[in-house]
Biopython code that builds the backbone (N, CA, C, O; Angstrom):
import numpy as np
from Bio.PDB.StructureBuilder import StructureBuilder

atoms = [
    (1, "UNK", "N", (2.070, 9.433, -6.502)),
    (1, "UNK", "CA", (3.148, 9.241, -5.553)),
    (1, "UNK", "C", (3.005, 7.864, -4.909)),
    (1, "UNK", "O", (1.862, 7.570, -4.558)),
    (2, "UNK", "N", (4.035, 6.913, -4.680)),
    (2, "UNK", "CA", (4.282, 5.880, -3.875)),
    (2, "UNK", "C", (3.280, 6.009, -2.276)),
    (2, "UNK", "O", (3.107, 7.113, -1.758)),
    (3, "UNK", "N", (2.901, 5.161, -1.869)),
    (3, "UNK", "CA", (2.353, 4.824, -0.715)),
    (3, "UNK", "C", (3.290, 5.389, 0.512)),
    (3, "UNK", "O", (2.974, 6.095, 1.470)),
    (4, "UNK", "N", (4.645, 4.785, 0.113)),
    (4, "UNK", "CA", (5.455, 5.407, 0.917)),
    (4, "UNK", "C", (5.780, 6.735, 1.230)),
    (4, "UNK", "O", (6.598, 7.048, 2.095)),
    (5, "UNK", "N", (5.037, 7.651, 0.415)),
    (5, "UNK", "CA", (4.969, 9.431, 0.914)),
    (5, "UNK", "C", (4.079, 9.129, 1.554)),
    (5, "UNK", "O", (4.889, 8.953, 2.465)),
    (6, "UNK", "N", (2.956, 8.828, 2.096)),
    (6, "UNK", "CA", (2.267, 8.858, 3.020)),
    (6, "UNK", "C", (2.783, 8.929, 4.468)),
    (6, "UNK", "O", (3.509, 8.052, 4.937)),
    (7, "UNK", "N", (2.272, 10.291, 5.330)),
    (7, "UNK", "CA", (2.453, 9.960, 6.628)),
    (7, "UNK", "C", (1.397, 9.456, 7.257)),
    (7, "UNK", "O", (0.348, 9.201, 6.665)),
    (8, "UNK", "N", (1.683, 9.157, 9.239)),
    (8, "UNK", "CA", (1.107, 8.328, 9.609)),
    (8, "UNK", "C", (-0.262, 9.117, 10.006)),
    (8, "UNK", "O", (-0.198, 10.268, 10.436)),
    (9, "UNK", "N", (-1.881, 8.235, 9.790)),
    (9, "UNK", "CA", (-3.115, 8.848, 9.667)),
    (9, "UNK", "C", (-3.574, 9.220, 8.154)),
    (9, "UNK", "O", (-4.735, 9.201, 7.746)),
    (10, "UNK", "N", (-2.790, 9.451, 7.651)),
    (10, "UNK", "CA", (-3.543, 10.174, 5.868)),
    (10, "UNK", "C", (-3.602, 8.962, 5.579)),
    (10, "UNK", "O", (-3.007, 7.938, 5.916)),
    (11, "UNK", "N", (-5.185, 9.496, 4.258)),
    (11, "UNK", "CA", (-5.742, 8.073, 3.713)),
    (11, "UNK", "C", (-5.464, 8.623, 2.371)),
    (11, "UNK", "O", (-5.333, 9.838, 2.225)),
    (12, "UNK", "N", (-5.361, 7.758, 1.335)),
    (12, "UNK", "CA", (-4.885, 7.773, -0.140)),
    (12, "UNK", "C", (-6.127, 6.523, -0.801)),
    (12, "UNK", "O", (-6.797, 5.594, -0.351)),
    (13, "UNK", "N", (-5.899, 7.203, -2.111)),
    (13, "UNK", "CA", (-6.676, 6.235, -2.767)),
    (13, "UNK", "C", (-5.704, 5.449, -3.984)),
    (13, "UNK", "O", (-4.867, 6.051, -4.657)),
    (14, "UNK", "N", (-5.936, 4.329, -4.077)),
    (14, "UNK", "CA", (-4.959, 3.401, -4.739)),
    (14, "UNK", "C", (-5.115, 3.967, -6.265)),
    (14, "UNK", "O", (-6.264, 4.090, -6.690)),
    (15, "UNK", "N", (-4.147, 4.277, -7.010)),
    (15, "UNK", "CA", (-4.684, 4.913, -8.197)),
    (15, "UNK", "C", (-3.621, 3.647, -9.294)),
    (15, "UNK", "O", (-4.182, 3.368, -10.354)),
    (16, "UNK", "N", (-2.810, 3.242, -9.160)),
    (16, "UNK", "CA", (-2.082, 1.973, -9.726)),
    (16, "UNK", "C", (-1.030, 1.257, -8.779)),
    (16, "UNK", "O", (-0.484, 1.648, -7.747)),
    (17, "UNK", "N", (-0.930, -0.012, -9.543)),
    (17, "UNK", "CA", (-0.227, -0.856, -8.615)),
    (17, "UNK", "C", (0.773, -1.225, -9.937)),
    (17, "UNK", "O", (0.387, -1.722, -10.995)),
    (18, "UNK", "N", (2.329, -0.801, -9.545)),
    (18, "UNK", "CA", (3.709, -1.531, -10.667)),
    (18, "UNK", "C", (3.716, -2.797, -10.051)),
    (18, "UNK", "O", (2.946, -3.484, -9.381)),
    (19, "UNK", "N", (5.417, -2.899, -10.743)),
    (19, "UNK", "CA", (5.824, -4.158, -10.348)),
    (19, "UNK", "C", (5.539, -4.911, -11.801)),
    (19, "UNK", "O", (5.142, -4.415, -12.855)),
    (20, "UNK", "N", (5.874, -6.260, -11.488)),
    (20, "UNK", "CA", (5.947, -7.378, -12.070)),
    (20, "UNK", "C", (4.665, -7.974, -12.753)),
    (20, "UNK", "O", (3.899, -7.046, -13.013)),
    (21, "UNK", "N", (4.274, -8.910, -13.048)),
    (21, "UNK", "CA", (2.971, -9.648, -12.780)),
    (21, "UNK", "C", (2.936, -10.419, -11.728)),
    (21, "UNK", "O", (1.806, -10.645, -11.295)),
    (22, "UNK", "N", (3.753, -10.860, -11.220)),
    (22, "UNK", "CA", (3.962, -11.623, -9.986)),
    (22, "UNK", "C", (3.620, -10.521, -8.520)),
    (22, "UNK", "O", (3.008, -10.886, -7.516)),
    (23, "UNK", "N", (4.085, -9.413, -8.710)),
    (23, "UNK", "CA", (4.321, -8.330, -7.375)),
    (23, "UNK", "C", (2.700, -8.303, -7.437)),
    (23, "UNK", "O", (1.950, -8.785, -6.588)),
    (24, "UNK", "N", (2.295, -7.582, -8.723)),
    (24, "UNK", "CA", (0.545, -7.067, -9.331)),
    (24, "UNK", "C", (0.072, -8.011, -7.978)),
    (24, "UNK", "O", (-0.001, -7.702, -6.789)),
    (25, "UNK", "N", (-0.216, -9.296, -8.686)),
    (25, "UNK", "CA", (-1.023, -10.510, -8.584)),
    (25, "UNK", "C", (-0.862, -10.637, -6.693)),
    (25, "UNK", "O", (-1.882, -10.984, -6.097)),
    (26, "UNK", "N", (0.240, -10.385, -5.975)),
    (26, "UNK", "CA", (0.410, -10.297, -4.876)),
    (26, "UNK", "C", (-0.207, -9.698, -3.817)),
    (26, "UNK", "O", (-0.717, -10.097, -2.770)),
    (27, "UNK", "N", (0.060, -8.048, -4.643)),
    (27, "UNK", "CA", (-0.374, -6.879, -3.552)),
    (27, "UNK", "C", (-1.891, -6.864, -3.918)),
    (27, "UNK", "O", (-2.623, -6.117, -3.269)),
    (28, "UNK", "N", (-2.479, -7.736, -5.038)),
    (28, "UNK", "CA", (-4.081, -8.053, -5.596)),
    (28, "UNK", "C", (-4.220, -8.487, -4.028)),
    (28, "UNK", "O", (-4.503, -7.834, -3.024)),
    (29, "UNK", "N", (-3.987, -9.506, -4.183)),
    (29, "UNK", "CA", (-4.532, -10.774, -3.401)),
    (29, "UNK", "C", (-4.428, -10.261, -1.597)),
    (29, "UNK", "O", (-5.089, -11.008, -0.876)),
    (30, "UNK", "N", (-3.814, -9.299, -0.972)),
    (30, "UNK", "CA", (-3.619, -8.938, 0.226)),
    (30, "UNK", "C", (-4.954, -8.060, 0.063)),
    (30, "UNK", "O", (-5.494, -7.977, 1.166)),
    (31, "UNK", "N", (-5.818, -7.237, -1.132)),
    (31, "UNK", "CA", (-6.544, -6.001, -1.324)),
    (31, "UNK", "C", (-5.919, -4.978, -1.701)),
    (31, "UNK", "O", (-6.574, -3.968, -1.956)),
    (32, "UNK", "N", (-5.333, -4.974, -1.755)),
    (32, "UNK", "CA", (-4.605, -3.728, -2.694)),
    (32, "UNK", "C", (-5.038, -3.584, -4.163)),
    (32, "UNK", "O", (-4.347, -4.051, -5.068)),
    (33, "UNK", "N", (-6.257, -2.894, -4.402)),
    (33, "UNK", "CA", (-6.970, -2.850, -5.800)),
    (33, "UNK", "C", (-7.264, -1.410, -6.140)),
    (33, "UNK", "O", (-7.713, -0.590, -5.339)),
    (34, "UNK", "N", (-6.979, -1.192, -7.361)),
    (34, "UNK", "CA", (-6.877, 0.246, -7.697)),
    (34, "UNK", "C", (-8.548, 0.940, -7.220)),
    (34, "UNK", "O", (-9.594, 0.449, -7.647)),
    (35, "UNK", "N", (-8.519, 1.641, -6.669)),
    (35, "UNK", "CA", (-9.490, 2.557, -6.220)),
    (35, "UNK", "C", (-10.479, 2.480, -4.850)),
    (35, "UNK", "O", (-11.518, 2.975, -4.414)),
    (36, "UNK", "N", (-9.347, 1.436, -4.448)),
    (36, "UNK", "CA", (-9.673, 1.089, -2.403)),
    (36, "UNK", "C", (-8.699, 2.283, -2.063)),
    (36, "UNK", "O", (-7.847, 2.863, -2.735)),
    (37, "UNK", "N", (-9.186, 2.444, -0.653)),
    (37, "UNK", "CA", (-8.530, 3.434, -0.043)),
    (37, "UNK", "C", (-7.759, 2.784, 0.850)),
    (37, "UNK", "O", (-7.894, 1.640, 1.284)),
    (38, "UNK", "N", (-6.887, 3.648, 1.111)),
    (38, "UNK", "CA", (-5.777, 2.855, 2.122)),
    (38, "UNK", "C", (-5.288, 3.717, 3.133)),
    (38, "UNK", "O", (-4.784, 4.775, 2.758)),
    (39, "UNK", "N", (-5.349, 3.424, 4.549)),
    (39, "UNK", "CA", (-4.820, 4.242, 5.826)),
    (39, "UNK", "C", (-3.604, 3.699, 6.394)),
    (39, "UNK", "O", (-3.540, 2.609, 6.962)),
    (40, "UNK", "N", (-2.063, 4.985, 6.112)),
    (40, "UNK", "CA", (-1.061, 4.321, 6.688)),
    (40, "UNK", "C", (-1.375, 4.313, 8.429)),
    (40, "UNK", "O", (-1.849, 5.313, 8.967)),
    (41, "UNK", "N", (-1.057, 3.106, 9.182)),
    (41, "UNK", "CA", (-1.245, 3.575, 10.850)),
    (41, "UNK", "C", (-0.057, 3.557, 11.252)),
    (41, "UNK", "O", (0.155, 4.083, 12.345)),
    (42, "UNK", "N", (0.894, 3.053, 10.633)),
    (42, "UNK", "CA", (2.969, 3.546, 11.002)),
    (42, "UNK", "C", (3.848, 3.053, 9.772)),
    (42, "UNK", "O", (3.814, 2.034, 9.082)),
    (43, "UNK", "N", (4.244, 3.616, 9.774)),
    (43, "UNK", "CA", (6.024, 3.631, 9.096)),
    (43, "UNK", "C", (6.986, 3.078, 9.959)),
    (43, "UNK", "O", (6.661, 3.637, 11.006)),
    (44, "UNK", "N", (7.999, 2.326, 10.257)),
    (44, "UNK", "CA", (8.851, 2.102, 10.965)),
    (44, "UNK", "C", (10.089, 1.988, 10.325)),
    (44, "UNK", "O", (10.525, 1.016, 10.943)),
    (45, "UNK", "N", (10.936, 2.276, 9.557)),
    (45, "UNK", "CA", (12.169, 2.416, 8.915)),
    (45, "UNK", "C", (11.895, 1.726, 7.750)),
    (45, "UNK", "O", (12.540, 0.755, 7.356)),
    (46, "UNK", "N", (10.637, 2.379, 7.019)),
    (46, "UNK", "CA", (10.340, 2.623, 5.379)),
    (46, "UNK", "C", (9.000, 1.281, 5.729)),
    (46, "UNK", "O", (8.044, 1.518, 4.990)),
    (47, "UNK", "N", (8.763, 0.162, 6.521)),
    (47, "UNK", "CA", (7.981, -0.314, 6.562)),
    (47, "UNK", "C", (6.927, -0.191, 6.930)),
    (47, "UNK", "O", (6.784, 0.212, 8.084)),
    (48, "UNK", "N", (5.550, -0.531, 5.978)),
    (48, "UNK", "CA", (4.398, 0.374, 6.260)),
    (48, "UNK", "C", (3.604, -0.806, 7.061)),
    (48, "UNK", "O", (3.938, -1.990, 7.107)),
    (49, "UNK", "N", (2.628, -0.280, 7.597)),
    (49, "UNK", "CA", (1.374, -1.222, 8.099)),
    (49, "UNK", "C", (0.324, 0.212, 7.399)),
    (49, "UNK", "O", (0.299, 1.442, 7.358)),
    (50, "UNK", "N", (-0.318, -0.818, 7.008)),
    (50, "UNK", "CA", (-1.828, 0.153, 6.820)),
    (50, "UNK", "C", (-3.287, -0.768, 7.096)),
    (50, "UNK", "O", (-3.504, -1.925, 7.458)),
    (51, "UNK", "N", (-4.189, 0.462, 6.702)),
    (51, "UNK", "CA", (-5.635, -0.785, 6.927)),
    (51, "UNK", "C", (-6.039, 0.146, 5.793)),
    (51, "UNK", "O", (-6.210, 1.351, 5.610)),
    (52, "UNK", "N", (-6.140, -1.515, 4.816)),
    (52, "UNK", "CA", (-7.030, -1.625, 3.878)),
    (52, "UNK", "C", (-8.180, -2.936, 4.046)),
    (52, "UNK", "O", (-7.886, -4.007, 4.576)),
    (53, "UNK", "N", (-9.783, -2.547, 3.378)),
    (53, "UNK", "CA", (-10.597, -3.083, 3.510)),
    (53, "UNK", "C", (-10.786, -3.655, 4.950)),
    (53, "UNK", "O", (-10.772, -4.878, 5.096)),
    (54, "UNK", "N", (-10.958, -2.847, 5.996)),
    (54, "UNK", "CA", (-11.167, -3.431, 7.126)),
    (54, "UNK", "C", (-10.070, -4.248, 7.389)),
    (54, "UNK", "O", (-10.315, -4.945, 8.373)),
    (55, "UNK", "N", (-8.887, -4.473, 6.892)),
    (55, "UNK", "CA", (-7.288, -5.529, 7.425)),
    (55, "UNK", "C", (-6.055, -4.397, 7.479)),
    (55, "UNK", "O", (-5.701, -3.480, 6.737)),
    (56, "UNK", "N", (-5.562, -4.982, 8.825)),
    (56, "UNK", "CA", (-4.405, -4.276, 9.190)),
    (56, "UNK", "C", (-3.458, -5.248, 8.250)),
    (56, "UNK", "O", (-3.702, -6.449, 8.141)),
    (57, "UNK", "N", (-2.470, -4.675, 7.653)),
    (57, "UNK", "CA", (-1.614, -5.570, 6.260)),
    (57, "UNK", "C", (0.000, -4.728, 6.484)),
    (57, "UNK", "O", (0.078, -3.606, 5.983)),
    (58, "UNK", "N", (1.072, -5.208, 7.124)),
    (58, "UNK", "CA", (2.510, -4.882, 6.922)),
    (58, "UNK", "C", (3.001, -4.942, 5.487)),
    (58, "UNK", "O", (2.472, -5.695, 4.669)),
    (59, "UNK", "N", (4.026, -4.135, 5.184)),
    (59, "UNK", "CA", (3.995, -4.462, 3.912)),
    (59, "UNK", "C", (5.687, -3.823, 3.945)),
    (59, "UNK", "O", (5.956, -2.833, 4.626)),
    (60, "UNK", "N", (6.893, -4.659, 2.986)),
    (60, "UNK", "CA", (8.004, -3.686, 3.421)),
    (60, "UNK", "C", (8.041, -2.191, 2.254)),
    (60, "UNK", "O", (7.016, -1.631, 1.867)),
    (61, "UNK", "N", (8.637, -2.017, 2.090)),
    (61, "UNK", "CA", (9.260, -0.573, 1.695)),
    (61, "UNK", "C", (9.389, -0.947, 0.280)),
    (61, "UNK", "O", (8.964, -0.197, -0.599)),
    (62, "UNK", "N", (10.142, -2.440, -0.069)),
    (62, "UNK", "CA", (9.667, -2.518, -1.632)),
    (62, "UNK", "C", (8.257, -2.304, -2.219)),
    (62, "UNK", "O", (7.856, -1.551, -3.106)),
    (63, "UNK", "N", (7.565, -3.305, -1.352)),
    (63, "UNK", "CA", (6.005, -3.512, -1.984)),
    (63, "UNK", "C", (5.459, -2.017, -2.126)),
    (63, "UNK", "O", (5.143, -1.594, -3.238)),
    (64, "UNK", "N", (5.366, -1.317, -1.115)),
    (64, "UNK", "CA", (5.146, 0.250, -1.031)),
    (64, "UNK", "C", (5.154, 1.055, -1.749)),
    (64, "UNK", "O", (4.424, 2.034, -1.900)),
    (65, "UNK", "N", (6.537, 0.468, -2.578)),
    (65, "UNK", "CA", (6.909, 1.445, -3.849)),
    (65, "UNK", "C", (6.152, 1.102, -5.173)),
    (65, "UNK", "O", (5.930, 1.903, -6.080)),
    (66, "UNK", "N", (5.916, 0.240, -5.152)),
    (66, "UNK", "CA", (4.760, -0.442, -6.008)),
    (66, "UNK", "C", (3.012, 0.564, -6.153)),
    (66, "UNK", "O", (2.413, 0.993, -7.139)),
    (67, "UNK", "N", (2.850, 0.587, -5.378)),
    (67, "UNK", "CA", (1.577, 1.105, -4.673)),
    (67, "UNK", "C", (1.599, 2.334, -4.978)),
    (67, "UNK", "O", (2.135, 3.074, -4.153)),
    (68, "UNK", "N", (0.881, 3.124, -6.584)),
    (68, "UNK", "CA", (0.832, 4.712, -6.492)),
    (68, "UNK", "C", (-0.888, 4.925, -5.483)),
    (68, "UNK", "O", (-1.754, 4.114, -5.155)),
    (69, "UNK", "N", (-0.730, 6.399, -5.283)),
    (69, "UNK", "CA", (-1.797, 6.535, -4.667)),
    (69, "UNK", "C", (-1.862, 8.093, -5.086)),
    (69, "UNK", "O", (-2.803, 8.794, -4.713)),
]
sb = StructureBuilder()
sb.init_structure("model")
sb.init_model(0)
sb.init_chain("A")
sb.init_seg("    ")
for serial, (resi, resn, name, xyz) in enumerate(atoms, 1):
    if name == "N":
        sb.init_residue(resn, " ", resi, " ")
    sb.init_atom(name, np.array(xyz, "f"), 0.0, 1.0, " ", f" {name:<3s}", serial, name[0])
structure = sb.get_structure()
């Protein structure tokens, strides 16, 4: 499931990242790597903030969808 089923507090574990090679190479480079864990701390009208690797990281509702967990 997308990152974006996550509510706020549950932790997920990154199990693939879609997208492009360009999106990949993106949500790489913020930490977003298959088998980090990731804590949403809000949603605000589909936009997530979470903390991965010790970084609080916004992210919108596209990138999100990218992000299975």
């Amino acid at each position: 499931m997308p990152l974006t089923m996550l509510n706020n507090g549950e932790v997920g574990t990154i199990t693939r990242i879609g997208g492009n090679e360009e999106t990949r190479r993106f949500l790489n480079n913020l930490g977003f790597i298959v088998g980090e864990q990731v804590t949403v701390l809000s949603t605000i009208g589909g936009n997530v903030i979470v903390n991965v690797k010790d970084s609080r990281i916004a992210i919108n509702e596209d990138m999100a969808k990218h992000i299975m967990i």
